[in-house]
N, C-alpha and C positions, 0 to 999 in steps of 0.2 A: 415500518417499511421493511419488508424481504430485504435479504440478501442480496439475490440475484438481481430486483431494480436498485436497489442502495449503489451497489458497484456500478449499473450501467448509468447511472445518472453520476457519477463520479469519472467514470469517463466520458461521457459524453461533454463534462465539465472541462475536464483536462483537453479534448481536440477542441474546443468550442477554443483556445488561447494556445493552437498549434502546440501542445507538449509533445518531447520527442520518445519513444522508443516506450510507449507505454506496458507494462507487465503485469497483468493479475495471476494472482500467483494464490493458488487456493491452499489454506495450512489450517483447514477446519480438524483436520485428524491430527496434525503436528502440536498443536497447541491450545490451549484453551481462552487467550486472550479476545484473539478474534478468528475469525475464519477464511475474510480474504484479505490481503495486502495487496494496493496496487502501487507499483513504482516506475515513476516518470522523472525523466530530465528535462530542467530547462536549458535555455540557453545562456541566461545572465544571470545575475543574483535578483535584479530586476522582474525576470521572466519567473524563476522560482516562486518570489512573493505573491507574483499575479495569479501563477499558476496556485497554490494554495489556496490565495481568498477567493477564487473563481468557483472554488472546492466548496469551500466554508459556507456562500452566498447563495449555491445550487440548494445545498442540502438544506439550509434554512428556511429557503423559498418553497423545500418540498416538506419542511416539520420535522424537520431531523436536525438537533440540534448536537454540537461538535462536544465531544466529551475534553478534549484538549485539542490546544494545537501548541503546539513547540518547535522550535529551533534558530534557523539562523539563516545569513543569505546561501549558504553551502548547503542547507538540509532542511526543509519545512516538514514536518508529520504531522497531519492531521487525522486525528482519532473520532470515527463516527460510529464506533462501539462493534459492529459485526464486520467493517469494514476500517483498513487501515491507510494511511495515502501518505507515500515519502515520496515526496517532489525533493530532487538533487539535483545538483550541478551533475557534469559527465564526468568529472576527476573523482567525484566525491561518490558518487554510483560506483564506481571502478572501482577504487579503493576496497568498498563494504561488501562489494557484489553480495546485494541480497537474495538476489535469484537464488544463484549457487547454495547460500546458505540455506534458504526455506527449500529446496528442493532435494539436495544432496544431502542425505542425512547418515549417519553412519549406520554398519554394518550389524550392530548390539546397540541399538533402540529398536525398539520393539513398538509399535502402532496400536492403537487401543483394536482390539480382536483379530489383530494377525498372530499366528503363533510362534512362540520364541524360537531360538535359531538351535539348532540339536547342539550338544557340549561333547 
């Protein structure tokens, strides 16, 4: 499956069990694991778990099967190989602020075909 429907059926997953404050957060040039990361808050540790297996069961039903899933009721991540899914509580999202981290990169990283910063 593409990237671009992988993530859209990941969140289609995620609103399909009202997740809040959804983030795709594209880090295909930052990193080589995966290419997008999406991050959602639930509202309970409850909500988290739903919101995860909602994840799990989409992508199965579409033949994409989950390379891992990990965590706990404060953080579920589910690995579907070009696409990444951390379902978090809202303390526990704050705390990590992923966004921030995949987006704000420092000043001396360099991008694969950007050119380096003059010395």
């Amino acid at each position: 499956m593409q990237t671009e429907a992988l993530s859209s059926l990941v969140i289609e997953a995620l609103e399909e069990l009202r997740g809040r404050e959804i983030a795709e957060l594209d880090v295909a040039g930052l990193t080589s694991v995966t290419d997008v990361m999406v991050v959602v808050s639930g509202t309970s540790s409850r909500h988290v778990g739903a919101l995860a297996d909602n994840v799990v069961e989409h992508a199965k039903k579409s033949g994409v099967r989950p390379l891992g899933v990990e965590g706990s009721q404060e953080w579920v991540l589910v690995d579907l190989g070009d696409v990444v899914v951390h379902v978090m509580m809202p303390e526990t999202r704050k705390l990590y602020d992923l966004e921030r981290l995949w987006t704000e990169l420092p000043s001396d990283v360099v991008r694969e075909g950007a050119s380096p910063a003059p010395q």
